[in-house]
Structures are given as structure tokens and as C-alpha cells.
C-alpha positions as CSV (number, residue, x, y, z in Angstrom):
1,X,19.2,180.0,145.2
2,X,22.2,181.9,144.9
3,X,25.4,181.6,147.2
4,X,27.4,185.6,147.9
5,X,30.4,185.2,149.3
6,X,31.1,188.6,151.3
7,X,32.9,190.4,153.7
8,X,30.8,192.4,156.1
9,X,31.2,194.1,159.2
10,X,29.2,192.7,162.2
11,X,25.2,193.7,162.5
12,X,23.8,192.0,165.3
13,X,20.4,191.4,166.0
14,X,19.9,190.4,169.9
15,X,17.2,187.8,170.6
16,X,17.4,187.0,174.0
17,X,21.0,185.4,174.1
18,X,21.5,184.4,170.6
19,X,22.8,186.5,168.1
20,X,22.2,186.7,164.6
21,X,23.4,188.6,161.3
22,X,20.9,189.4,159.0
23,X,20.8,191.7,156.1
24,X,18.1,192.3,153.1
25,X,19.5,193.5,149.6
26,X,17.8,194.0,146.8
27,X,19.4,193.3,143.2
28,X,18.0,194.6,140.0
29,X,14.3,195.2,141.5
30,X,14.2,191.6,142.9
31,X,13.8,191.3,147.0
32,X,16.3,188.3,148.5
33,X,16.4,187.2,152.2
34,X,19.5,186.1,153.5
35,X,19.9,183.5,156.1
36,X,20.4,184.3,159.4
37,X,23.5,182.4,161.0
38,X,24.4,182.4,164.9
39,X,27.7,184.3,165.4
40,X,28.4,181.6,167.7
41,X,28.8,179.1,164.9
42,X,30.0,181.2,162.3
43,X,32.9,179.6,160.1
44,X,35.0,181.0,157.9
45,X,34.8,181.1,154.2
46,X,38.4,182.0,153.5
47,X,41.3,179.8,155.3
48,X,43.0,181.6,157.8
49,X,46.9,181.2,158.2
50,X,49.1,182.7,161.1
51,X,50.5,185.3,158.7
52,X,47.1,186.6,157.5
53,X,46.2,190.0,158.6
54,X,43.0,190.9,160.2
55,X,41.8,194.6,159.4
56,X,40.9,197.0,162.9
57,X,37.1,196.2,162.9
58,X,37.1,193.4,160.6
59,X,35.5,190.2,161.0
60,X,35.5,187.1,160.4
61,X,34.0,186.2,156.9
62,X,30.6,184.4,156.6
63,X,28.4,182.6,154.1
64,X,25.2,184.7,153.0
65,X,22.5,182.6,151.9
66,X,20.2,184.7,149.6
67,X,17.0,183.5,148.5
68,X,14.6,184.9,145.7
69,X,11.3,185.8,147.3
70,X,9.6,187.5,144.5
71,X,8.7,190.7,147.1
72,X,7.3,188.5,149.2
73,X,8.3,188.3,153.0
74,X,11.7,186.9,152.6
75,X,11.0,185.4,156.6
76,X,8.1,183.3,155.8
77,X,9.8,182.0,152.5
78,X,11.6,179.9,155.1
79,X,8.8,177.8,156.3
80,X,9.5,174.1,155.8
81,X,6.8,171.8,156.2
82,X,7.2,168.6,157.9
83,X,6.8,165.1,155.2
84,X,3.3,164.7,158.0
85,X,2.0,168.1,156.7
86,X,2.4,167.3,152.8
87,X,0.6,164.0,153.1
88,X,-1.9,165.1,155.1
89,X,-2.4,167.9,152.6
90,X,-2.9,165.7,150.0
91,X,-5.1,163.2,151.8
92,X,-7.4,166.4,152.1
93,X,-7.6,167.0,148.6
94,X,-8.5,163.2,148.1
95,X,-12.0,163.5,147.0
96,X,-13.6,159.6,147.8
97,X,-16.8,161.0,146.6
98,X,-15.3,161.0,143.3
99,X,-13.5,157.7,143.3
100,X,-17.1,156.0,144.3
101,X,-18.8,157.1,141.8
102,X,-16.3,156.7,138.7
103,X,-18.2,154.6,135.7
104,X,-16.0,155.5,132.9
105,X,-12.6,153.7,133.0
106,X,-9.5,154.0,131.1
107,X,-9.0,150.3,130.4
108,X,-6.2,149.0,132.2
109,X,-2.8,147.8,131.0
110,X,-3.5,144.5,132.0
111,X,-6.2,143.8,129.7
112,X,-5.3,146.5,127.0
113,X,-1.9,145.0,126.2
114,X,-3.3,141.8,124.1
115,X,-5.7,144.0,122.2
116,X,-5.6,147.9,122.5
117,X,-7.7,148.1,118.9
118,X,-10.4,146.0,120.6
119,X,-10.8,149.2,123.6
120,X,-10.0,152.4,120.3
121,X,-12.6,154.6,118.7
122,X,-11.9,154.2,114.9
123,X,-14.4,156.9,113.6
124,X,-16.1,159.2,116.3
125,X,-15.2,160.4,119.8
126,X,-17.6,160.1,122.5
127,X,-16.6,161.9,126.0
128,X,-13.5,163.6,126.9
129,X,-10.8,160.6,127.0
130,X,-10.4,160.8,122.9
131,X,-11.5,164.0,121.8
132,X,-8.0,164.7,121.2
133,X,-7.0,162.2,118.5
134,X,-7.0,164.5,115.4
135,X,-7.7,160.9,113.5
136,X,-11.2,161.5,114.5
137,X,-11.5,165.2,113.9
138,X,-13.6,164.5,110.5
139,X,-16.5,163.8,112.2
140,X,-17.4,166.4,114.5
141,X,-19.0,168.3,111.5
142,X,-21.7,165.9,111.6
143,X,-22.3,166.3,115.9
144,X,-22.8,169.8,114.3
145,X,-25.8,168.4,112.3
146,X,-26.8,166.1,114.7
147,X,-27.1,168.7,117.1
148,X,-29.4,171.2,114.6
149,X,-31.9,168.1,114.1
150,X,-32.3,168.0,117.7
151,X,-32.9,171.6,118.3
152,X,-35.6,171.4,115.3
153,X,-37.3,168.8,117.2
154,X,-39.0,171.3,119.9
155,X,-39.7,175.0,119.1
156,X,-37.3,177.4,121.1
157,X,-34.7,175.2,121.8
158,X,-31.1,176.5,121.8
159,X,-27.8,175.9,122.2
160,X,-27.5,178.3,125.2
161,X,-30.7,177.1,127.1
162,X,-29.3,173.2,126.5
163,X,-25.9,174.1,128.0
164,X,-27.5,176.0,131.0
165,X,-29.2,172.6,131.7
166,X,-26.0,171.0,131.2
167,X,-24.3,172.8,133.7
168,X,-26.4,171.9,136.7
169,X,-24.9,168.4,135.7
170,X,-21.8,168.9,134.8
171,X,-20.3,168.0,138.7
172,X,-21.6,164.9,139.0
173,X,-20.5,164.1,135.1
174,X,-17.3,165.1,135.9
175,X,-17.1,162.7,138.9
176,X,-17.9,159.5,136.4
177,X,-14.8,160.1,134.5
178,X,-11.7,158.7,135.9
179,X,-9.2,161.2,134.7
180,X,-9.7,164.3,132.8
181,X,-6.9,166.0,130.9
182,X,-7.5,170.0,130.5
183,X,-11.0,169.8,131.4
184,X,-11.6,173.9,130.8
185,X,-14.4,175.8,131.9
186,X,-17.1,175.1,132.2
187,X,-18.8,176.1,129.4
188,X,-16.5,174.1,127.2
189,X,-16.8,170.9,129.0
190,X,-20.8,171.2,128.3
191,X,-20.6,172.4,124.6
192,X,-19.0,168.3,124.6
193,X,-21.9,166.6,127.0
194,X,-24.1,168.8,124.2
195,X,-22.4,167.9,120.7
196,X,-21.5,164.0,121.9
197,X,-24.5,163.8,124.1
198,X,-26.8,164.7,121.2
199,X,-25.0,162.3,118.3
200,X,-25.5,159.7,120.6
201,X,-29.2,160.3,121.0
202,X,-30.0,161.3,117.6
203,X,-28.0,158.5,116.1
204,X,-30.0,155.9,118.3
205,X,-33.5,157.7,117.2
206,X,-32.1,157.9,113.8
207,X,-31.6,154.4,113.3
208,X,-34.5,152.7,115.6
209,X,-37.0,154.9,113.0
210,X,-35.4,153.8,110.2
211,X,-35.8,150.0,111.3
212,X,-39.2,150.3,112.6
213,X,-40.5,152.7,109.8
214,X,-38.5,151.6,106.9
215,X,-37.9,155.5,106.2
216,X,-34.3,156.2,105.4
217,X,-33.1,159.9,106.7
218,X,-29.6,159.7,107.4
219,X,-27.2,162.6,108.5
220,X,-24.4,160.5,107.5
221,X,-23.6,158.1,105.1
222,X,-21.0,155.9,107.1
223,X,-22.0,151.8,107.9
224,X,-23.5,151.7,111.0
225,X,-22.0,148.7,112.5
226,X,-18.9,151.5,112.4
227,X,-20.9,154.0,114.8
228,X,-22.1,151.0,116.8
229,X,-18.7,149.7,117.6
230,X,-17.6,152.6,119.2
231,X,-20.5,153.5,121.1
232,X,-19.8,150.2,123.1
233,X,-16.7,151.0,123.9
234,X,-15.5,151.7,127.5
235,X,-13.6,154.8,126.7
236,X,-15.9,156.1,124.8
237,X,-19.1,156.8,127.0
238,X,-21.3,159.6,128.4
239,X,-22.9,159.2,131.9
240,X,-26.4,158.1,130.7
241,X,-28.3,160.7,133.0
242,X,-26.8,163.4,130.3
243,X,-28.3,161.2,127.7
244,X,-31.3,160.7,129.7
245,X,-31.4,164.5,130.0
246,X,-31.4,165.6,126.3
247,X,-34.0,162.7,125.3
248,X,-35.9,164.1,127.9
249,X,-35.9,167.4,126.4
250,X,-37.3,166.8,123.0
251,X,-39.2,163.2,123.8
252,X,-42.6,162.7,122.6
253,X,-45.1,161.2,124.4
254,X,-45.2,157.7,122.7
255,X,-41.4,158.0,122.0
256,X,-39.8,154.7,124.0
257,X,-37.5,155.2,127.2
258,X,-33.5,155.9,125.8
259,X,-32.5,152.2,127.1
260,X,-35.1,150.4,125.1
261,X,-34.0,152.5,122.2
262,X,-30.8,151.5,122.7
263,X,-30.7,148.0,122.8
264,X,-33.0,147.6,120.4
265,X,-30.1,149.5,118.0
266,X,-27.9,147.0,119.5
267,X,-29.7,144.0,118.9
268,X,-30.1,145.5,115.2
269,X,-26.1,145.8,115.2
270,X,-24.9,142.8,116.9
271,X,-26.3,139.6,117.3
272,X,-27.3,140.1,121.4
273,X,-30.3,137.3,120.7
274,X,-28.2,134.6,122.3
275,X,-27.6,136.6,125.4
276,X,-30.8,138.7,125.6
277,X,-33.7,136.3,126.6
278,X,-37.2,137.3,124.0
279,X,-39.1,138.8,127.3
280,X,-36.4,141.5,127.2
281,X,-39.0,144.2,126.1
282,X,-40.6,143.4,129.6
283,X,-37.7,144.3,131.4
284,X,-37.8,147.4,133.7
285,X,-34.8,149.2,134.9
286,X,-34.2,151.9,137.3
287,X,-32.8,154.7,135.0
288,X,-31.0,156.4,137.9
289,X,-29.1,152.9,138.4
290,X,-27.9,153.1,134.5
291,X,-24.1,154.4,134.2
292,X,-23.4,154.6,130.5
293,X,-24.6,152.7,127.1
294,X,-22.4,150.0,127.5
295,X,-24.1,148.9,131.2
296,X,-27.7,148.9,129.6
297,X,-26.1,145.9,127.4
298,X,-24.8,144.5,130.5
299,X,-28.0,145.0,132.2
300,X,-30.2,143.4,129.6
301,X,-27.8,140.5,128.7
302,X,-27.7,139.8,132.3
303,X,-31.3,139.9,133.0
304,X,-32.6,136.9,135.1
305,X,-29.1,135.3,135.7
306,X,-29.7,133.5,138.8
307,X,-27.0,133.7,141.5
308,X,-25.3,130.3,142.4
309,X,-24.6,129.3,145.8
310,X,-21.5,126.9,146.4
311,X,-21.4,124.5,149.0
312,X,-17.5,125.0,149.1
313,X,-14.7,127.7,148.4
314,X,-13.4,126.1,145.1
315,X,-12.5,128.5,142.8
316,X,-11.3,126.5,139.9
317,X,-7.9,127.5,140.1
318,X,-7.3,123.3,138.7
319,X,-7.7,124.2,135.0
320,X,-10.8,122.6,133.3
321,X,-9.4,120.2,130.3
322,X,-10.4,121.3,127.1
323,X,-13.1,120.4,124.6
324,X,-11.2,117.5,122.8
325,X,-10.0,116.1,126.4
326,X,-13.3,116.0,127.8
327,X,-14.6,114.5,124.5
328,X,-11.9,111.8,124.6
329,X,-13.4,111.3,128.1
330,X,-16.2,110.5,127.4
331,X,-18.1,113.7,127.4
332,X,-20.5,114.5,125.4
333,X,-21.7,118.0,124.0
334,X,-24.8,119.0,123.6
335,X,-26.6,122.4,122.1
336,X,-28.9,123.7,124.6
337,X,-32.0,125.9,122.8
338,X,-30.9,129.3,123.5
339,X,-34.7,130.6,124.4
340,X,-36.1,127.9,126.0
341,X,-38.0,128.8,129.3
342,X,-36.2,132.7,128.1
343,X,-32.8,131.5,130.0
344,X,-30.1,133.0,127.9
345,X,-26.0,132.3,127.3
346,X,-24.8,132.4,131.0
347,X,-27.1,130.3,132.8
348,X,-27.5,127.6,130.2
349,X,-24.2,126.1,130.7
350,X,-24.5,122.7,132.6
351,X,-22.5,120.1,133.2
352,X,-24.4,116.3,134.3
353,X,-23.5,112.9,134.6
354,X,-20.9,113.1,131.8
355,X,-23.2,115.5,129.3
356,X,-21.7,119.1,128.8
357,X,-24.9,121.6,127.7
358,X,-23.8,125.1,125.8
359,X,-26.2,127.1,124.6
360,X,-25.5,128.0,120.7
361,X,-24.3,131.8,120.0
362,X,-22.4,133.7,117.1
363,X,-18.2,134.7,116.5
364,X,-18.5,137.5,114.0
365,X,-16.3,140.5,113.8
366,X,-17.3,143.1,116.4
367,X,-18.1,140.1,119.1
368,X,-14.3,139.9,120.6
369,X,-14.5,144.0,120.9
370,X,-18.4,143.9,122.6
371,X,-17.1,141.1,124.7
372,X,-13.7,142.9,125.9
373,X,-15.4,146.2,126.4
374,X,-18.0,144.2,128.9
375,X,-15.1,142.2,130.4
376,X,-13.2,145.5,130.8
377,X,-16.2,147.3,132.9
378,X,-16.5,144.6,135.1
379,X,-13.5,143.8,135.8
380,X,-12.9,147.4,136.9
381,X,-16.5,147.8,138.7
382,X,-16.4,146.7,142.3
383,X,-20.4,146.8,142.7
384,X,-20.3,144.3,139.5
385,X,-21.3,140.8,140.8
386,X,-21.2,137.9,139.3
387,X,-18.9,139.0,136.5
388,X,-20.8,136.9,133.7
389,X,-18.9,138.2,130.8
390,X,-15.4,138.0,132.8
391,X,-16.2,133.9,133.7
392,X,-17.7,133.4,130.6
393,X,-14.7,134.2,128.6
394,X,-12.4,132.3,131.3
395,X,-14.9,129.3,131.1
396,X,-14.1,129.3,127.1
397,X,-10.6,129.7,127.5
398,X,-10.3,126.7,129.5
399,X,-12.4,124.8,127.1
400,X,-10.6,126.1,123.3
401,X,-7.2,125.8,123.1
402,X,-6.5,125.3,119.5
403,X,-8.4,125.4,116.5
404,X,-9.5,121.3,117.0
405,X,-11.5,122.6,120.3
406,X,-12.9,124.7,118.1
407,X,-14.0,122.5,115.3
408,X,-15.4,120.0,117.6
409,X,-17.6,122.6,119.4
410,X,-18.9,124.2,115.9
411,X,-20.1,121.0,114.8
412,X,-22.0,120.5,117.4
413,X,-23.2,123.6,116.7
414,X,-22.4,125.4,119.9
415,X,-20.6,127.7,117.9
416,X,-21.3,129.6,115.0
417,X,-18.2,130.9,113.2
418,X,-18.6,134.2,111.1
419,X,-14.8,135.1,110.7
420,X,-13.2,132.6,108.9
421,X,-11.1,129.6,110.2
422,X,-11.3,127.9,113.4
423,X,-7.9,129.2,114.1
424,X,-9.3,132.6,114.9
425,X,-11.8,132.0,116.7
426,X,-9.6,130.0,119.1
427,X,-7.2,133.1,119.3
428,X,-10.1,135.5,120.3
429,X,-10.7,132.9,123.4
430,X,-7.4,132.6,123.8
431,X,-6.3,136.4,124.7
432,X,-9.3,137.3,125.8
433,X,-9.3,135.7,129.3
434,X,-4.9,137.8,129.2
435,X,-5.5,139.9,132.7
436,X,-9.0,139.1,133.5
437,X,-9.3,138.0,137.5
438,X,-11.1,134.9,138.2
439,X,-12.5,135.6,141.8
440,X,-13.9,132.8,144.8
441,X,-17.6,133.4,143.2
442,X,-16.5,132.6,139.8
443,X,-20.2,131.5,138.2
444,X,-19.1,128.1,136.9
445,X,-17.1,126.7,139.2
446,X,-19.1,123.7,139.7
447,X,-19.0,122.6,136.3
448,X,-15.9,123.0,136.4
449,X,-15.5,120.6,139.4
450,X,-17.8,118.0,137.6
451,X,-15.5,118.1,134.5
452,X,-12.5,117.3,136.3
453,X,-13.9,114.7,138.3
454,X,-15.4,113.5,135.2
455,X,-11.9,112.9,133.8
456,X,-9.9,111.9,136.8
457,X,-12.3,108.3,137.3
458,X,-10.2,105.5,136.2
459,X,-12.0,104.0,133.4
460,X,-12.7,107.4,131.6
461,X,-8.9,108.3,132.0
462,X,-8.3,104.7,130.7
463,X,-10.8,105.8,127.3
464,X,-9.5,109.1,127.1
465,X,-6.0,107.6,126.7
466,X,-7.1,105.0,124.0
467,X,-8.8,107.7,122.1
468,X,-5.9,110.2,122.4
469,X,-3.3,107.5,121.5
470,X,-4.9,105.0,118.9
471,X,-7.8,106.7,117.6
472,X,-7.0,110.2,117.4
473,X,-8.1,110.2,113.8
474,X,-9.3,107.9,111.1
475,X,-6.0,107.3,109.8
476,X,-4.5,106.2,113.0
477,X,-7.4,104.4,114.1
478,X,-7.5,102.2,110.8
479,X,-3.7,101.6,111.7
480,X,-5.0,100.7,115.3
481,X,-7.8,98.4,114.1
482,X,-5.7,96.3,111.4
483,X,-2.8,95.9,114.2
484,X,-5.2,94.2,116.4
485,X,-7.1,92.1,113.7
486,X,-3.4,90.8,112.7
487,X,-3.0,90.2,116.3
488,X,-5.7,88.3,116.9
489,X,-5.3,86.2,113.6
490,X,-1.6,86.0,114.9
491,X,-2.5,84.1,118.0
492,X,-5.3,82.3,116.1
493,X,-2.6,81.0,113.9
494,X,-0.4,80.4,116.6
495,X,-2.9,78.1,118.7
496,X,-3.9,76.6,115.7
497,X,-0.2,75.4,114.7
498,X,0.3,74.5,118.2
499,X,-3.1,72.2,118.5
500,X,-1.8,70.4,115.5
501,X,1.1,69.6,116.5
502,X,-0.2,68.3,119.5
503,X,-1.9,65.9,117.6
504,X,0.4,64.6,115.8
């Protein structure tokens, strides 16, 4: 906007019994509209003293308001709109079809924060969230040879035929993904769905042959347990209907659905035998209800979890006391047999009459990042109930809080520790539960309750306190031990000396 300060005679526009001064002008090629003012309320620019002279026809001065309008009508580049008309323009543009039906999250703050590695593709980009990280540039050659094998696999395949498919997809994968940065056409956003969708498909056939068959025929010469990682991760999905899609398109007839082929990679990668009961190859799943990669290992670890019914509205909000607190208790720990009757890791914790039953399962190197990636969907799913992993990892955290929890648990061999010391393991716990909700349904709530009411009895508060005290270790119960033997042969001597002096 720029202000003119001018001197003009008086052009008066009548509209009804206002009047106005309005004026175009045009300055280098570029239309302005000036605002009209009422004469009525006209002030002057300049300050007026008695002996200032006013010229024959001369008026008083005015301010010209002249806006840039680009040739447009200078008139409507007036039109304010009320703060009503801007929200309700933007409500319009809210598309709640969209927000329903995003599976893909960014991983919030919340739970990034303690461990952004944990949510990070280190070698290869899957989806639109990370394709710009040059870091993992280097392997989008091999999509490139991914993608040939899988036009070899049926005769008259092509890149143009697969994208066509693509597109008629390409809304509703669009909608999955809860931000987008520079989408592009089209066309671009399905040469991705094509190059990541068929690495992902390939990679999975790739591998289950080589287990199966024993043949080795590998694209690329990278440790898998690298690939694997980051095809769990959050960020780093497809919507599994695109996957679906292009197995679809060169499947044989005795190939295996894409979600047994999946988890049966998985299993290969990462121990998933303590959380997947053995009858897993029985399970059927609706493929249409299957968002991404990473919810087919939710779905299988979850299989035949049993929902629990509380008879109140705890929701354990009174912190369970830890492993050596209960122990000192009077607790006991036992390992429950991880396949018996096929219940698996989330149902198999029980808490009875003073006995604490855990099922045994693995800490190795990629289970903090499968476990935070499944925390991380759930948490951020609101058709995701129970959240096993979620109250899982708060159940641990109440249970390990230093490396002593930890050492207890492993040997009773609950836990099987694959990093190193106990200290690390008790970290993983420890951060993992950082921004995870614990809702009114959380799944083991009444254990919880049964632990603390456990503890809180007056004789088992009395043991825990003797244990904690006087026989916290062998040293200082050896030291607790002799003090009372000299006690007792203290007062021995005592009644001793005082009985003979009696008779005497």
C-alpha cells in the first residue's frame, strides 16, 4: 500500500446524500484504486493557520489511499471478510474423511524425544515422510533392480501399466499419510508407491525363498536385520492395499498371502516366538482391515489376547513396587512356558496369592526399536484397544528400575539379555514407558492391585523391611546373623552370671 499526499480539486460522486471523491490513476502500467472518503469527514493533511491563503477554487487537502490491484477491479480489492467467513472457510476445507482414515503417523514428540534413532530409517526409505534424507539416496539404485525382477516375473508387465494401476489408488494412499510435503503429480507420487512398494515385496519374497529353499539370490548384499529394522518402522510404511496390489499382480498360484510372507520374514529377523503363539500359521486376517507392515506384527502378536473385564475403575495410577520390593515381600517369580495352551507374552502375566508368573522372552538389539514403533502406532490409533504393547512396556517399567530388578528377573529366567549388562536393559524399560498414556482399561491393572495389596499386609511389610535392612546381601546378612548370635550368647551370659550369683 502506498500513501500520496495531493492536492486536488473537488470530484464528487453523488450517491444519494453522501458524497465521495474518487479518482483511478495508473502509474508505470500498474492500475491503483484510491479510497473513497466522505467530503463530510474530510481532514486536512496540511495544518491550517489564520494567515494561510486558500487559492479561488481550492480545496481542502485530503489523504489518497492507493492500493495495487494488479488490473483487477480496484472496487472489489476492498472486500473484507469478517473473522466468521475465514474460519468457516477453513472448516470447509477440513477434510474428516482423511483424518479417519490416517494409519501412517509421524511419531510424536512426546515419545520421540527419549529416542528419535529408535523411530529413523538408517539405510532405505519407505513412503514419502523420508524420501528426502540424501543419507539414504544410495539405495534407490537397488528399488531400480528390485523393481526389474518384478516386471520379469509376468510377461508384459510395465512400468506404465503398474502406475496406471497405481493411480486408481493413489487417493485413498494419500489419505493414510498424515502429512505430505510437496506431494507432486500424480504420476510422481505413484513412480514412489511403485519403486518402494515393489522393494518391499520383492525383499519379503526374496528372503522367505531363500529361507524356505536354501537358494541364495540376492539383489543386495546388505545384512538383513538392517532392511528389517526399517521396514518396522512407523514412518517408514506403505498402506498395505498398495502392497497387496503389486503381489497380487505377479502372485502365483501356490505363492502364500503377503501377511504370512511377512511375518514369517519377521519371525526370521526378530525373535517374535515369545509373542506369536505356534498356531499363528492358522490365523486368518481380513486383508482389507490390514493398514501397513508394522500392524500385521501387531495383529499376529496380539492374536487370541483375551479382553479383561474389571470389576472396578482402578487404573493403577498407585505405582506397582518393583521386582526387588515385591521379592523382599515375599513374592515369588516364576517363568511361565511361553507356548503352553498357545497363550503368548501378554496374557501370561498373572499375579496369585503372592506368586508373580512372566512368561520368558528375549532383549537383543532391534527389540527396544520393534517395541517403540508398536508402542508408537498404538498410542496414536484410536480404534487400537487394549494397547498390549503400550501396558506391556508401562507394566515393565513399574517392575525394573535399576539394573538389580533386572538381575533378579534374568535369573529367574524371565528375561533373556542379548545386549550386554543388566544396566541396559533396565534403561530400555526405563525410557520406554517416557510419553506413553496409561488409560482406565490398562490390561494389567489387576495385578497390579494384587501386588500392592500384596505388599501393604502387615507381616509382609514387616519381611520386606528385614530383608531390605539386614539381609540385603550376603555381607550384611552375615553381619546381621553374628550380631544376633552375640546377642543371644550375651543374654545367655548374662542370666548365667546372674543365676550364680543368686546362689551364692
Amino acid at each position: 500500500m502506498s500513501l500520496y499526499y495531493v492536492v486536488l480539486p473537488q470530484i464528487v460522486i453523488n450517491l444519494g446524500c453522501m458524497s465521495f471523491v474518487g479518482i483511478t490513476v495508473e502509474e508505470k502500467g500498474m492500475a491503483h484504486s484510491i479510497e473513497m472518503t466522505s467530503i463530510d469527514d474530510q481532514i486536512p493533511l496540511l495544518p491550517q493557520t489564520e494567515n494561510d491563503e486558500v487559492e479561488e477554487g481550492r480545496k481542502v487537502d485530503h489523504l489518497i489511499d492507493i492500493k495495487e490491484t494488479n488490473g483487477q477491479d480496484p472496487l472489489g480489492s476492498k472486500t473484507k471478510k469478517s473473522i466468521n467467513q475465514i474460519f468457516d472457510e477453513m472448516f470447509e476445507d477440513l477434510d474428516n474423511s482423511s483424518i479417519e482414515s490416517c494409519t501412517i503417523f509421524k511419531v510424536n514428540i512426546g515419545l520421540r524425544e527419549s529416542n528419535p534413532v529408535a523411530y529413523t530409517p538408517k539405510m532405505i526409505s519407505i513412503g514419502p515422510y523420508h524420501k528426502k534424507n540424501p543419507q539414504l539416496h544410495p539405495m534407490e539404485k537397488y528399488k531400480l533392480l528390485y523393481l526389474q525382477r518384478f516386471l520379469q516375473r509376468k510377461e508384459g508387465l510395465d512400468v506404465e501399466s503398474c502406475i496406471n494401476e497405481l493411480k486408481e489408488l493413489k487417493e485413498e494412499a494419500v489419505k493414510c499419510y498424515e502429512y505430505i510435503d510437496e506431494l507432486g503429480n500424480d504420476s510422481q507420487f505413484c513412480q514412489m508407491l511403485l519403486l518402494d512398494g515393489c522393494f518391499v515385496v520383492e525383499y519379503i519374497r526374496e528372503y522367505c525363498e531363500m529361507c524356505l529353499q536354501g537358494e541364495e539370490d540376492k539383489i543386495i548384499n546388505i545384512k538383513d536385520c538392517y532392511i528389517f529394522r526399517d521396514l518396522i518402522l512407523l514412518e517408514n510404511q506403505l498402506p498395505f492395499f498398495v502392497l497387496n496390489k503389486l503381489h497380487h499382480m505377479t502372485k502365483q498360484d501356490d505363492d502364500l498371502p503377503l501377511a504370512k510372507l511377512a511375518i514369517n520374514s519377521f519371525t526370521f529377523f526378530i525373535d517374535l516366538s515369545k509373542m506369536i503363539p505356534d498356531s499363528f500359521g492358522e490365523i486368518e486376517c481380513n486383508v482389507e482391515n490390514i493398514k501397513h507392515l508394522l500392524h500385521v506384527v501387531h495383529i499376529f502378536s496380539c492374536y487370541g489376547n483375551p479382553m479383561k473385564n474389571s470389576k472396578d475403575s482402578i487404573t493403577c495410577h498407585t505405582v506397582m513396587p518393583n521386582a526387588t520390593e515385591l521379592f523382599e515381600a515375599g513374592v515369588s517369580f516364576v517363568k511361565e512356558d511361553n507356548h503352553r495352551d498357545n497363550t503368548n507374552l501378554f496374557d501370561s502375566i498373572k499375579f496369585e496369592n503372592g506368586l508373580m508368573t512372566i512368561p520368558c522372552f528375549q532383549v537383543e538389539d532391534d527389540t527396544e526399536i520393534l517395541l517403540r514403533n508398536l508402542i508408537a502406532y498404538e498410542q496414536q490409533s484410536i480404534d487400537v484397544q487394549p494397547k498390549y504393547f503400550s501396558d506391556f512396556a508401562t507394566f515393565m517399567d513399574y517392575l525394573i528400575d535399576s539394573d538389580k530388578d533386572v538381575n533378579l528377573l534374568r535369573q529367574k529366567g524371565i528375561i533373556e539379555n542379548w545386549i550386554g549388562e543388566d544396566k541396559e536393559v533396565a534403561s530400555i524399560f526405563n525410557k520406554i514407558g517416557n510419553g506413553v498414556a496409561v488409560y482406565s482399561n490398562f490390561y494389567y491393572k489387576e495385578e497390579c492391585r494384587k501386588a500392592v495389596e500384596h505388599c501393604e499386609k502387615p507381616w509382609n511389610r514387616m519381611k520386606a523391611n528385614l530383608k531390605h535392612n539386614y539381609f540385603s546381601s550376603p555381607w550384611v546378612g552375615a553381619s546381621t546373623v553374628a550380631a544376633i548370635i552375640l546377642l543371644i550368647l550375651t543374654t545367655i551370659q548374662t542370666i548365667l552370671a546372674f543365676t550364680g550369683s543368686i546362689k551364692k
